[in-house]
C-alpha positions as CSV (number, residue, x, y, z in Angstrom):
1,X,-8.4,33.7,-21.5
2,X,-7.5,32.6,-17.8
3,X,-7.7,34.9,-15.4
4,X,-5.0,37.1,-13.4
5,X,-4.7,38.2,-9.9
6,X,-4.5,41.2,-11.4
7,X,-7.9,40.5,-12.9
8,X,-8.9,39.8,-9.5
9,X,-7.8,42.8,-7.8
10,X,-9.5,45.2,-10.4
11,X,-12.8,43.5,-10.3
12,X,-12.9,43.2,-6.2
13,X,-11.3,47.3,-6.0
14,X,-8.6,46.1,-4.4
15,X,-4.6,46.2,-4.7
16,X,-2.9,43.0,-5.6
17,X,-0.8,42.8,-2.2
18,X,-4.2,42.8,-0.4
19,X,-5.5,40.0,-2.8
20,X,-2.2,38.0,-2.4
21,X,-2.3,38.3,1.4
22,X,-6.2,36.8,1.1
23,X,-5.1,34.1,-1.2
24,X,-2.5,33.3,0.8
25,X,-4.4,32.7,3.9
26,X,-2.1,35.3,5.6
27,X,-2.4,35.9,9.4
28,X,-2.8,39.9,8.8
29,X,-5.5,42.2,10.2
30,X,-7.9,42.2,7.1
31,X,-11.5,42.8,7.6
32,X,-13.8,39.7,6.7
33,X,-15.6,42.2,4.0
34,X,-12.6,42.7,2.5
35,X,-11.5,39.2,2.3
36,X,-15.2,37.9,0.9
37,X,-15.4,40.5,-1.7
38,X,-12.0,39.0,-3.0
39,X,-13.1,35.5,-2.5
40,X,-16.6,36.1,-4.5
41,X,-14.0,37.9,-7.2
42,X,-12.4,34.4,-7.5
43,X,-15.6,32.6,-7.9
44,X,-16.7,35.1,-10.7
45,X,-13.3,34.7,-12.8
46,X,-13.0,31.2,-11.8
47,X,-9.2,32.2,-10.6
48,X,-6.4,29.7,-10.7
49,X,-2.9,30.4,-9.2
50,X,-0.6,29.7,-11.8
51,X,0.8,26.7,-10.0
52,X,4.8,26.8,-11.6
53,X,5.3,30.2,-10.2
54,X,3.7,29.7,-6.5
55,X,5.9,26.8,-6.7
56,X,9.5,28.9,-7.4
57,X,8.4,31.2,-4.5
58,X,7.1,28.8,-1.8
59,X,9.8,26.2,-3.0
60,X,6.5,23.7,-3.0
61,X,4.8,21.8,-5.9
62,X,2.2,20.5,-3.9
63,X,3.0,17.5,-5.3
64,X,3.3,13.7,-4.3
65,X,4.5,10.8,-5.8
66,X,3.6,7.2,-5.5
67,X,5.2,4.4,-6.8
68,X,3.5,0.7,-6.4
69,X,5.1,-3.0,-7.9
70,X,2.2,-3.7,-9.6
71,X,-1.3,-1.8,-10.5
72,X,-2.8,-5.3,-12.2
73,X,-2.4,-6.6,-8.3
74,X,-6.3,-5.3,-6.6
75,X,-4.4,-4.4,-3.2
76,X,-2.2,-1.9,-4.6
77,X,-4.9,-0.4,-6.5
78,X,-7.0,-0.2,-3.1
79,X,-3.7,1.0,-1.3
80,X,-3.2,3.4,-4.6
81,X,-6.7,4.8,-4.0
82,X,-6.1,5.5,-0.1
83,X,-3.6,7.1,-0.5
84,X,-5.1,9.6,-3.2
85,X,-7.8,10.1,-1.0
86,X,-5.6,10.8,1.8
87,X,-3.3,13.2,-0.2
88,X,-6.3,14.8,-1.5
89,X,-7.9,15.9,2.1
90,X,-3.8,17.0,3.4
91,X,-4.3,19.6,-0.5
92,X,-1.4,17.2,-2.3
93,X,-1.8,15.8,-5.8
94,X,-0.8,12.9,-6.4
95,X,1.7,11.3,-9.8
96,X,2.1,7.2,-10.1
97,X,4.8,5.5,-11.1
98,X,4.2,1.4,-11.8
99,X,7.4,-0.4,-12.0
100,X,5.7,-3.6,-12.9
101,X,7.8,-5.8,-10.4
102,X,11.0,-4.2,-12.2
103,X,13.7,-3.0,-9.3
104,X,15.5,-0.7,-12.1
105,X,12.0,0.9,-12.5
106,X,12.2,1.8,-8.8
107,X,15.2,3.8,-9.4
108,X,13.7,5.3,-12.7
109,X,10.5,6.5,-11.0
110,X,12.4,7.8,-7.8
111,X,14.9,9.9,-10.4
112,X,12.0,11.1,-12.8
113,X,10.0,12.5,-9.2
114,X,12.7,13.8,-8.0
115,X,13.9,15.5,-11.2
116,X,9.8,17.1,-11.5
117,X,10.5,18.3,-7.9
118,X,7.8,16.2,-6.0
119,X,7.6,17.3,-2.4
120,X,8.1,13.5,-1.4
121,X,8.0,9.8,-2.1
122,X,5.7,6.8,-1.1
123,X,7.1,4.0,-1.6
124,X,6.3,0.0,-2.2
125,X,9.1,-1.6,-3.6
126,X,9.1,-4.3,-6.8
127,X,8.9,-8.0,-5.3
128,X,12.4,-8.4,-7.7
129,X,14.3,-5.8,-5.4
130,X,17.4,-8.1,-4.5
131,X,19.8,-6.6,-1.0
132,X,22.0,-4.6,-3.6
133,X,18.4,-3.0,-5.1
134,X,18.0,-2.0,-1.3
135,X,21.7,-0.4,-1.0
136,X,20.8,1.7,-4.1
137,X,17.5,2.8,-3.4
138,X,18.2,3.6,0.3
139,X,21.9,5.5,-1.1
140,X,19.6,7.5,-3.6
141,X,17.3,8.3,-1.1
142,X,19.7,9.2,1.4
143,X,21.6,11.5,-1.7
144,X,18.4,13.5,-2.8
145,X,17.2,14.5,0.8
146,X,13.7,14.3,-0.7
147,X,11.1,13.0,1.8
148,X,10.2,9.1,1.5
149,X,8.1,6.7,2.9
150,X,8.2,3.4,2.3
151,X,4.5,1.5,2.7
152,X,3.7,-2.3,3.0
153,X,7.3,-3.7,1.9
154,X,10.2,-2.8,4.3
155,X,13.7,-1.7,3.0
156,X,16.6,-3.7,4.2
157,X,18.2,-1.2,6.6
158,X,15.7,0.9,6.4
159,X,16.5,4.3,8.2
160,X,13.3,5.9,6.9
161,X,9.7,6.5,7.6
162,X,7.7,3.3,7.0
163,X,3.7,2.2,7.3
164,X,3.9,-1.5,7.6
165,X,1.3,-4.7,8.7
166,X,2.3,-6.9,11.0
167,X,3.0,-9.8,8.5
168,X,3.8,-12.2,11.2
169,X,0.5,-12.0,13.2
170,X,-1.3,-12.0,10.0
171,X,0.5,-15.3,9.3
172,X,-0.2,-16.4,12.8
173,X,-4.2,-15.9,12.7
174,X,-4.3,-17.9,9.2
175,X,-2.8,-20.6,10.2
176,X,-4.1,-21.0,14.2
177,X,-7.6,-20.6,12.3
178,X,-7.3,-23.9,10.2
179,X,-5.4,-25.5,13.3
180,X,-8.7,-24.4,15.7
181,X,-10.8,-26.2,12.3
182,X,-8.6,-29.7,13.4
183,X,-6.0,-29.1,10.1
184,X,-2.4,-30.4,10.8
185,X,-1.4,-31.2,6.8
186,X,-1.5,-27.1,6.0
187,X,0.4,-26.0,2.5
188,X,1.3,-22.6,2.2
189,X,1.8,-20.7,-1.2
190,X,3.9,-17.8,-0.1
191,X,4.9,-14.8,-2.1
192,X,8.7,-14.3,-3.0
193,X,10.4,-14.9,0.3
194,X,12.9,-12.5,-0.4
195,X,10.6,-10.0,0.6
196,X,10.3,-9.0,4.3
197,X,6.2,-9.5,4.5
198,X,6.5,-13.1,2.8
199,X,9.1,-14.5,5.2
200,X,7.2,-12.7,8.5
201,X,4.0,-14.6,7.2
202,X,6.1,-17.5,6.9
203,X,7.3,-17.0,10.7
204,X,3.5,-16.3,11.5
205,X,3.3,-20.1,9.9
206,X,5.6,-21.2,12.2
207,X,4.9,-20.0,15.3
208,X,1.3,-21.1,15.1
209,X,2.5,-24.7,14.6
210,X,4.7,-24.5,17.1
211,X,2.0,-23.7,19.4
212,X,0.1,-26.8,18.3
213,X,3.2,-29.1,18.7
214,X,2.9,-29.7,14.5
215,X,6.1,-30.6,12.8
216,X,7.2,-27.6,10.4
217,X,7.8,-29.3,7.0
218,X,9.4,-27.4,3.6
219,X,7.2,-29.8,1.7
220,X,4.6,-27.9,2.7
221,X,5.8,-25.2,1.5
222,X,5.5,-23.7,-2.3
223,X,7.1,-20.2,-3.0
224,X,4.3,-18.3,-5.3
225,X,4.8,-15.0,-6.8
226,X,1.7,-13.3,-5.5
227,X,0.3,-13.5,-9.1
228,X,-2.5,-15.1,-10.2
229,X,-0.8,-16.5,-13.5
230,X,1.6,-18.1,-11.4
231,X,0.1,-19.8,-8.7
232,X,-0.9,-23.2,-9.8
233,X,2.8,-24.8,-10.2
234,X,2.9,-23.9,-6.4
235,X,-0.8,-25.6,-5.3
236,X,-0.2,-28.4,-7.8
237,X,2.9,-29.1,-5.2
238,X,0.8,-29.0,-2.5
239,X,-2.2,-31.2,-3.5
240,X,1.0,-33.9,-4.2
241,X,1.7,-33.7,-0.2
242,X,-2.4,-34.4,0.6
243,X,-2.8,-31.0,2.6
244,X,-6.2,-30.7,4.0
245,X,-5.5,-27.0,4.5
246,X,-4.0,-24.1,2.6
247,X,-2.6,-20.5,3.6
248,X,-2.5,-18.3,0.2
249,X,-0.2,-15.0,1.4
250,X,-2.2,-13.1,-1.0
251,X,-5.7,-13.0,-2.1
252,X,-5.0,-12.6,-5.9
253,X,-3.3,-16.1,-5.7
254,X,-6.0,-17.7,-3.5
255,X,-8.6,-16.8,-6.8
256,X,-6.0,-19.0,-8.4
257,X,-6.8,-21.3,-6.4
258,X,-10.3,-21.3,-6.9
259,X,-9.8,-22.1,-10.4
260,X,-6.9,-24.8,-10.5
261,X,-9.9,-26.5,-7.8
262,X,-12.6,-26.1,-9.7
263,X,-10.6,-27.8,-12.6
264,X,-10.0,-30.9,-10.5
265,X,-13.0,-31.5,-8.9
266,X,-12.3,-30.4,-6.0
267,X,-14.8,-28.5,-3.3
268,X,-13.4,-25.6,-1.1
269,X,-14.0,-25.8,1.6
270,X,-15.0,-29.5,1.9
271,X,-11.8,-31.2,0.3
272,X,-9.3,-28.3,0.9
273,X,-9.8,-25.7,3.5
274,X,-8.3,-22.1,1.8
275,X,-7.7,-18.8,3.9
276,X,-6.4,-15.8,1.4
277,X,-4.3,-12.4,3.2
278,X,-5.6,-8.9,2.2
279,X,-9.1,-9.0,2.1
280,X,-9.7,-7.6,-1.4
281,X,-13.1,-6.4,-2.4
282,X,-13.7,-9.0,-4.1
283,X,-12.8,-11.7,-1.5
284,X,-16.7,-11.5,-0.5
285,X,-18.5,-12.1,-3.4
286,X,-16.5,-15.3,-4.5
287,X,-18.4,-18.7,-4.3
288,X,-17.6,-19.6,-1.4
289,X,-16.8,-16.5,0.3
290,X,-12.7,-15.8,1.0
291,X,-11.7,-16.2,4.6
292,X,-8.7,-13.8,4.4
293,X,-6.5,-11.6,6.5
294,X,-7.5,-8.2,6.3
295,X,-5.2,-5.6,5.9
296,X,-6.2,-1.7,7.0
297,X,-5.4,-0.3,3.8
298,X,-7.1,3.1,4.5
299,X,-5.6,3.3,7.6
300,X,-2.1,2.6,6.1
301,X,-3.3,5.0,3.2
302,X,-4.1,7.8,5.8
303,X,-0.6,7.0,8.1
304,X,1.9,7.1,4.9
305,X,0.4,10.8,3.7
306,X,0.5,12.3,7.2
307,X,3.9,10.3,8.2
308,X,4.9,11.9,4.9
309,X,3.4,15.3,5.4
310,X,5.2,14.9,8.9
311,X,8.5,14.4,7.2
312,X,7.5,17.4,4.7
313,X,7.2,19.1,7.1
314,X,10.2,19.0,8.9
315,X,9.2,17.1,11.9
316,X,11.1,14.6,14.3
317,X,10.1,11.0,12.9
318,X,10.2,9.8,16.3
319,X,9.2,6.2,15.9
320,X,10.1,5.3,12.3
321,X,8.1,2.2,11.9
322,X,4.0,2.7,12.3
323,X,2.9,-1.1,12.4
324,X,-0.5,-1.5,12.0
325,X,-2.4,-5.2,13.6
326,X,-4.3,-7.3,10.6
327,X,-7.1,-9.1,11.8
328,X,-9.3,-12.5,10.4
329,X,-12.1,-12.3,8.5
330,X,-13.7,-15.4,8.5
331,X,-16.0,-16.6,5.9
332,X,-16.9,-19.9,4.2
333,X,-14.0,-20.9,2.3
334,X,-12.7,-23.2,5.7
335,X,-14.3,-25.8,7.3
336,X,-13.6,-28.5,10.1
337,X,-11.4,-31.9,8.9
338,X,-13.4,-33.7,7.7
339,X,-10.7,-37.1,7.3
């Protein structure tokens, strides 16, 4: 049978307002014997607050939720696991909610949070959320007054709390790294460009050709769904055009690549230099080795819980937007032109 406060309070010889106040962490004058001979009480009866009714008095559940576009995709399983982590250490739990690249399941998972009274919301949006997907999820947030961050993908209009990359420098570094190699033919595979981070990768593209006085050309350019199973219409396009060079905006569709390659007979990095965005785990142990953006993702893990917590809590956002700067990770899946 689980054990009471009351259980607590008999067994240490104290009253229940004096075990509540050392439970509770109060700032009262309560001698240090007093509070371990409660504490070593709690050990003994392995004591749990019953969590529904601290909730009703503190108006807390303790609670987060998290929803991501797609657990199946490695970075939001990494980003997933940061952010536990980080939830853990601020003493949140955390619920998930995968809408499996489904915008109405966005709604659905924001409603069903809401309705278990999580304390707040991080969010990553589904790669299908259209501008009218943004006007409903930023009324509903706006309607429920429930604290929300979004992560990684930016609402349009976003007036809320958001831990984002800088896309476009990420983009940049890509594609000046295969320019410095003596590339000028480069294909991209982008994700769906109407998301935010796909078309500031894209500008990334751009501006580093531009700095290189190369010619921006949409035949270069192959719109990918940041899924493996989808990625080789996209690079099929590409190897059409003769690139020498190509920027995957994900990692999970540059291990695509690897394969519609390897089916061809065609070497990486010798025929077609490849540079991946994310720097997944796994990214390191592919033959050859994934040069990739890397993204923070337990920095951005750490930044959502406490600009969450912050927003709990309160607080002034201040700056809304915490961008965080990507950086290369070069490895051996790019080589100098070699015609």
């Amino acid at each position: 049978m689980r054990a009471t406060i009351r259980d607590v309070a008999k067994k240490a010889g104290y009253s229940i307002s004096t075990v509540s106040l050392v439970l509770n962490n109060k700032n009262v004058s309560i001698p240090q014997s007093t509070r371990d001979k409660v504490l070593a009480a709690v050990k003994a009866l392995d004591y749990r607050p019953n969590q529904l009714a601290v909730s009703m008095v503190t108006k807390k559940t303790n609670v987060i939720g998290l929803i991501i576009p797609d657990n199946s995709n490695m970075f939001f399983a990494d980003l997933s696991k940061a952010i536990e982590v980080a939830a853990h250490k601020a003493g949140y739990n955390l619920i998930y909610g995968n809408s499996s690249n489904d915008s109405g399941h966005d709604i659905e998972y924001m409603r069903m949070f809401t309705d278990r009274q999580v304390d707040g919301i991080i969010f990553a949006k589904s790669a299908s959320i259209c501008a009218e997907d943004d006007i409903r999820a930023m009324q509903f947030i706006r309607e429920s007054k429930i604290p929300f961050v979004s992560v990684d993908r930016e609402l349009r209009g976003n007036n809320i709390r958001s831990v984002l990359l800088d896309n476009r420098r990420g983009g940049y570094l890509a594609t000046r790294h295969l320019l410095e190699l003596g590339h000028r033919k480069i294909g991209c595979v982008t994700g769906p460009l109407d998301l935010m981070s796909s078309h500031e990768r894209l500008e990334g593209y751009r501006d580093a050709l531009a700095e290189y006085g190369v010619p921006y050309k949409e035949e270069l350019i192959a719109e990918g769904d940041f899924q493996m199973a989808g990625s080789e219409k996209p690079v099929l396009q590409l190897l059409r055009q003769n690139v020498t060079g190509i920027f995957s905006f994900n990692d999970m569709m540059a291990y695509s690549i690897y394969q519609v390659m390897a089916r061809r007979s065609l070497r990486i990095p010798q025929d077609i230099s490849l540079v991946g965005f994310d720097d997944l785990w796994l990214s390191d142990f592919l033959q050859p080795p994934l040069t990739t953006v890397h993204q923070p993702v337990e920095e951005i893990g750490r930044k959502a819980v406490a600009a969450l917590v912050s927003a709990m809590n309160g607080e002034d956002a201040g700056q809304q937007n915490s961008v965080l700067m990507p950086t290369l990770h070069v490895r051996a899946s790019t080589c100098a032109i070699s015609r």
